[in-house]
N, C-alpha and C positions, 0 to 999 in steps of 0.2 A: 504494500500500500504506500509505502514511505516511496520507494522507488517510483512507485505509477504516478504520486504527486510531485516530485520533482521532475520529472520527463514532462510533465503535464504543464509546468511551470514552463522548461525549457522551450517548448510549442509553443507557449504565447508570447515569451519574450525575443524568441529568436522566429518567429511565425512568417514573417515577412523580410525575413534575409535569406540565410542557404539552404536553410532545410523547409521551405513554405512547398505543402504539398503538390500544388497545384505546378512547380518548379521543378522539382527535389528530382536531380538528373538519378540516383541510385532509387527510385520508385522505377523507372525500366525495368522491364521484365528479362531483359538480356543480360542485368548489371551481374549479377548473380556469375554469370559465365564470363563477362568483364576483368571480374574481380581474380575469377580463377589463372584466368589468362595471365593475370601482371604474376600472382604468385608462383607462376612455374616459370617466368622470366627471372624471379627474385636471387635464385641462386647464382645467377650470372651475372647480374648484377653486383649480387656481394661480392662473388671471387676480384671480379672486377676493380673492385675500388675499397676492398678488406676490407669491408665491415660484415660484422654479425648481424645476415637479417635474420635468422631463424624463427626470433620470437612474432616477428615482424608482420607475419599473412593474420594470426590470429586478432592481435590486437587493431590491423585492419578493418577485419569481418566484425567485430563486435561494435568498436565504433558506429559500422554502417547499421548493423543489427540495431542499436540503440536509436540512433536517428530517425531510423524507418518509424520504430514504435514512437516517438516521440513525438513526431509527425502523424500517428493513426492509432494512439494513446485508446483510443472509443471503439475504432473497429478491429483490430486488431492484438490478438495474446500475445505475451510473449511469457511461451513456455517452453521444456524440452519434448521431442517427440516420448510417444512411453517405453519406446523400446530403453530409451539410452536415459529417464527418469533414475532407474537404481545405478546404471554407470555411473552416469554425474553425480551423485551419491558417493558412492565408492571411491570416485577419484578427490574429492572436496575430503573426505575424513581421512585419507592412507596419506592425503599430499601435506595435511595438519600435523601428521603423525610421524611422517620424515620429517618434516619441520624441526619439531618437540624435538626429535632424538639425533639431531645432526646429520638428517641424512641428505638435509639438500630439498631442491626441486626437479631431482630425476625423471619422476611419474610421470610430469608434465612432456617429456622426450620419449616414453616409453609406452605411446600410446594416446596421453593423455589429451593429447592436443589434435590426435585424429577425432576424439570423442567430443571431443567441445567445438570444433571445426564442424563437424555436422552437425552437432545444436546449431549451431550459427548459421551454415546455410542452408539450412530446413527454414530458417525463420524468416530468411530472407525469400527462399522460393514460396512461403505461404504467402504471405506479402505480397509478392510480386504475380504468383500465379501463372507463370509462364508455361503456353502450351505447348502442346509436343513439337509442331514445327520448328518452335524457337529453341527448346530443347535440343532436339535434333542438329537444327544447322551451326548453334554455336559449341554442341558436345566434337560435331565434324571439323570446322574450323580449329579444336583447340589441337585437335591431331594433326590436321594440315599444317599447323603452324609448327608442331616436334616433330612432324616430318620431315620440312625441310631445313628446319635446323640441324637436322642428324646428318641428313645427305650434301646441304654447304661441309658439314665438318669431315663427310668423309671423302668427299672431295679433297680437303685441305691434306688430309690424312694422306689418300691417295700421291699427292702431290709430293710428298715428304716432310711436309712445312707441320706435323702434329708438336713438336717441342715449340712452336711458335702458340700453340692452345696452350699448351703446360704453363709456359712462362705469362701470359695475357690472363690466364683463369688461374692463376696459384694464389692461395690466401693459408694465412697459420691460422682465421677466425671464424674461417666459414670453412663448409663446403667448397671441395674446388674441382681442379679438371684431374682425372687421373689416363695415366698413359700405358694401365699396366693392364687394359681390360680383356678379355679377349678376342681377339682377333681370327679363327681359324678358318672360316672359309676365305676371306682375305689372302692368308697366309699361304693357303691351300694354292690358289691362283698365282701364287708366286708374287706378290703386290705387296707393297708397306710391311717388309719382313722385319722389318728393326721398328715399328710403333708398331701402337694398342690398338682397341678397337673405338668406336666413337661412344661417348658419353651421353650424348639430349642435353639441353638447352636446361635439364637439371642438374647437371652434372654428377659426379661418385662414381662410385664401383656398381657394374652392373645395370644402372638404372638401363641403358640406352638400349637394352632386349626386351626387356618389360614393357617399355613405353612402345617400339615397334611392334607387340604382342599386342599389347592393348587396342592397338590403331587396326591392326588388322583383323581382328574379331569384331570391333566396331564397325567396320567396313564388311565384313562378311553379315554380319547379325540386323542390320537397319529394314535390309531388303522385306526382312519379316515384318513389317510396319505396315500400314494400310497405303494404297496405291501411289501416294502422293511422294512414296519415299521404297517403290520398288527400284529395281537396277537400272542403272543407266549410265552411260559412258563415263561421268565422273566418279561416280561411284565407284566402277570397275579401276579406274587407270589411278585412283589413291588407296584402293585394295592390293595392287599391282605394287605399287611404290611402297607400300607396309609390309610384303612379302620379303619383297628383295633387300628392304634396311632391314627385317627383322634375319633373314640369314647371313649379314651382314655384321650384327649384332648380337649372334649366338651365342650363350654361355648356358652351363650349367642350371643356372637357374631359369633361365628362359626356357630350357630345355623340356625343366621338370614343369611350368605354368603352362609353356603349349601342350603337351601331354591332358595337365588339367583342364584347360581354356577349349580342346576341342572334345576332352569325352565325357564331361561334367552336366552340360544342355543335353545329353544322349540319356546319362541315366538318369536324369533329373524329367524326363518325359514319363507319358503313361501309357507310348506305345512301346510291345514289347518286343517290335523288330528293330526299334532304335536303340534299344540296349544291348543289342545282339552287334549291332554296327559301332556301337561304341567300341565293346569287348575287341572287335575286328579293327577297330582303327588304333584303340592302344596296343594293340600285339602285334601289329604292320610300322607302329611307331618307333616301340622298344629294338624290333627285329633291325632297322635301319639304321636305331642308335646304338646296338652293339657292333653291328658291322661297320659303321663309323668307326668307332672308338677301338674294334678290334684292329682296324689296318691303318689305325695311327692319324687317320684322317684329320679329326676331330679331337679336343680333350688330352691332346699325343703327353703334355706335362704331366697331368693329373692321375692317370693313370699308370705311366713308367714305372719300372722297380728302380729306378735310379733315386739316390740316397735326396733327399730333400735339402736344398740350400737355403740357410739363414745368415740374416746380416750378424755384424758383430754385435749390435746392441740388442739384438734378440737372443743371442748365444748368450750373451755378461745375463739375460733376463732368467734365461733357466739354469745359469748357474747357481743365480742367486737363492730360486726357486725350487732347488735340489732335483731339477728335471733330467741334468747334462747325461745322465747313463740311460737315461727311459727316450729320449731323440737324439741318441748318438746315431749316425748310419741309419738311421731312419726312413722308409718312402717315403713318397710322395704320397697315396694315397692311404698310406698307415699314419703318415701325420694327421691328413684330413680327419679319420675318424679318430684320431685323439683330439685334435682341436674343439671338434666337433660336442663329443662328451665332457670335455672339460670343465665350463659350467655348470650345467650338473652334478659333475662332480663335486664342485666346490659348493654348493650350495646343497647340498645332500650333507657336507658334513662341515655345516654352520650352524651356529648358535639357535636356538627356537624361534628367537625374535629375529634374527634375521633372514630365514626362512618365510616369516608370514609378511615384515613388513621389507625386506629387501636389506643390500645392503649399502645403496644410494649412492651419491655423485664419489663421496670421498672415502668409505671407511676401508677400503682397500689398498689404496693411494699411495701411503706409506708403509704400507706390506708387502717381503720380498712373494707376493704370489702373481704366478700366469695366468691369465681368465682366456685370452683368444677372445675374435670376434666374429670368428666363421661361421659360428652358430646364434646369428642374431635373438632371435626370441627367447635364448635360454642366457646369451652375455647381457640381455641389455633390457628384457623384462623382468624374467624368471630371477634371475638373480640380482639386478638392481631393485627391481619392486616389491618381490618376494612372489609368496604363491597367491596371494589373495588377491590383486591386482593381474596378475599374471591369466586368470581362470575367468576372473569380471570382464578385463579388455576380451578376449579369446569369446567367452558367449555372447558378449555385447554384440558383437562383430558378426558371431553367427546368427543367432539369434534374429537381430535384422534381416539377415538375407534369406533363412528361410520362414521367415512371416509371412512372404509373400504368396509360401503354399497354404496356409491355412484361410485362403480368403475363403468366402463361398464357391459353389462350383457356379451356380448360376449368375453369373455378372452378365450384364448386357454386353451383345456385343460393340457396344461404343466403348467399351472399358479395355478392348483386346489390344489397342494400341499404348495402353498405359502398362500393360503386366508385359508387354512383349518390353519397354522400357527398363521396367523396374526388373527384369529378368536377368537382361544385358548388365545391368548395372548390379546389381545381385553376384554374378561370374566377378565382375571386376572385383569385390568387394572380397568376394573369398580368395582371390589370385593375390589381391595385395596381403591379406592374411598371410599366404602359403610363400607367399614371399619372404615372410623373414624367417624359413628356413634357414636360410644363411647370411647375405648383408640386408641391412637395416634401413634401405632408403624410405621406407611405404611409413614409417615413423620418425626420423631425424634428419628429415631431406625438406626445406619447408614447400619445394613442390609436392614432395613426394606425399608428404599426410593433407594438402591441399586437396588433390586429388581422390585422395582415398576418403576423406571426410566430405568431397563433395560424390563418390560415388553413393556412399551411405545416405546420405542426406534426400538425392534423387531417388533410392529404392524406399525411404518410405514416402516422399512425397507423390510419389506415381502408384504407389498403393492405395494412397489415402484420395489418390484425385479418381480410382477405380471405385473404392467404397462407395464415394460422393455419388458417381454417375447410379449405383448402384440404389443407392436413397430417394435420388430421382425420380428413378422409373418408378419404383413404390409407392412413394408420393403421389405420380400421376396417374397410376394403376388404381388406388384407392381416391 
């Protein structure tokens, strides 16, 4: 109440300057995708000129979030949707409680910001109400635009001019460019043997297969849209161009999300020959990925029995760490699954309390121990947040996406253009999940939880605008 009268206040003194309704350019229905747009610029921008934007998309969105309400104080709530009601819950008392015990404001990077990120632009798309064309054209655009930021860069790349991104995008504050990604069908071609592979216009490790993944399931999955948004040449030739950067941009993790990304829609159907063609398309997937990786094609590092190299400051790390006999002569892929478990491990034999509430920004810091970061969800939730935060982010996240199965069966069909929506956006929502299998961009990347908290945000707003039509017809039926 205190808050709605000072908003209420701010509406009439500031009524007829920047935020007067009838003016207020972030009332657009498109701001919402706007907004998203600068924030996956944002990274590049920081490397750019070393500033830390990270915090920086949030306190954006909430800004606008306030404004909106404060300008439509009368018709407008401002609440969280109910899925993410006990999330924000959960994250306001663990973030009190790292507080209290010196553990920092981790939570808020380990998740925490995906979760308040889609409060935010849930609040903004109720507000604004944007329909699916608009939806559509500016979800298309934002991949058109990490399109051809991928493809200038792999041009550059091609060129040999990549230490020229390294040294342009390097920051010690942010997010920067890395040159160490993979590159193997590149390689394969005999082309940019000595650089990485390309980054996205977010930059990090990895990110630039996921974003190419994402664009082109976008671009395969639209056509399912009512007429207005069947196939047609542009469609096809940015389908085309999300192909050829996403094998362009192959890694490990991409590997394992296209896997997910095309047989997830198959068994998540209620016909039973499309679960038979899933089973068929991930066993023609796997088949192609072993024969890859068996003749060196692909992955040829990762795989090797050749001994694993480390820098000298990672050697002095597990000396420190009493590691030196257990990675002496070590693989390559016997490192991976120790990195991998290591987290766990460490958090398996941690104190009680820091198990349930993590063990935060610093309480490690000045201890000689290894954590690894190859297994993001477990270095950078599970054991910074602990298990209670770790399980709440994890079904928040699910939770959302399959809501969307429990509508009724009977929705009109003016609603089939909203669930095929919230469907597509559904996939994304669990791929950024499964994403931090291993690196962390889909939470400490401030494009990367930009995104992921506007995929959330859109599966229950396109739920909730199916409900509606659904109240409608009822309405009018009676």
């Amino acid at each position: 109440m205190v808050i709605k009268t000072i908003l209420s206040q701010a509406n009439y003194i500031l009524g007829n300057t920047f935020i007067d309704a009838k003016r207020m350019w972030c009332l657009k229905a498109s701001f919402v995708f706007k907004l998203t747009l600068i924030f996956i610029l944002l990274p590049g921008i920081g490397a750019l000129i070393n500033l830390n934007i990270y915090h920086l998309p949030i306190f954006i969105g909430g800004f606008a979030l306030l404004s909106i309400y404060a300008t439509n104080a009368n018709s407008f709530s401002l609440h969280a949707p109910k899925n993410l009601e006990i999330p924000a819950f959960v994250l306001l008392v663990l973030l009190i409680a790292q507080i209290l015990t010196d553990r920092g404001f981790g939570i808020l990077s380990a998740g925490g910001y995906v979760i308040l990120m889609a409060i935010i632009l849930f609040g903004i798309l109720s507000a604004q109400k944007p329909s699916i064309e608009t939806i559509v054209r500016w979800i298309s655009l934002i991949f058109q635009v990490l399109m051809v930021g991928i493809g200038i860069e792999l041009i550059i790349i091609l060129l040999g001019r990549q230490s020229s991104l390294t040294e342009l995008f390097y920051s010690e504050v942010t997010t920067h460019y890395k040159n160490y990604n993979p590159a193997d069908l590149i390689h394969f071609m005999g082309l940019a043997m000595d650089s990485g592979g390309p980054n996205s216009p977010l930059l990090g490790s990895q990110i630039g297969g996921m974003v190419c993944l994402f664009s082109t399931l976008w671009f395969f999955l639209i056509p399912q849209l009512p007429n207005d948004f069947q196939e047609n040449k542009r469609v096809i030739l940015w389908r085309f161009i999300s192909i050829i950067l996403l094998l362009a941009t192959m890694n490990g993790t991409a590997a394992l999300l296209t896997a997910l990304g095309i047989s997830i829609p198959y068994f998540l159907s209620k016909n039973k020959q499309q679960k038979v063609n899933a089973l068929i398309l991930i066993l023609l997937f796997f088949i192609a990925l072993f024969f890859l990786i068996s003749q060196g094609y692909i992955f040829e590092r990762i795989f090797s029995n050749e001994p694993a190299s480390f820098s000298r400051e990672t050697l002095d790390i597990f000396l420190r760490s009493g590691l030196e006999a257990e990675t002496k002569d070590i693989a390559v892929i016997d490192f991976y699954f120790f990195i991998f478990f290591r987290p766990v491990e460490i958090w398996l034999n941690s104190d009680f309390l820091t198990q349930i509430l993590g063990s935060g920004n610093g309480l490690f810091l000045n201890e000689d121990i290894y954590i690894g970061g190859d297994f993001g969800f477990g270095s950078e939730i599970l054991l910074k947040t602990g298990l209670i935060w770790a399980c709440t982010f994890s079904w928040a996240v699910l939770s959302t996406c399959f809501s969307i199965y429990s509508l009724p069966n009977k929705l009109p069909k003016s609603s089939n253009a909203w669930l095929v929506l919230a469907k597509i956006n559904t996939l994304f929502s669990f791929l950024w999940l499964a994403s931090l299998i291993h690196y962390t961009p889909a939470i400490q990347n401030a494009g990367g939880y930009s995104l992921f908290g506007l995929s959330l945000a859109l599966v229950i707003y396109c739920k909730h605008c199916a409900i509606k039509l659904l109240e409608n017809e009822n309405a009018q039926s009676s």
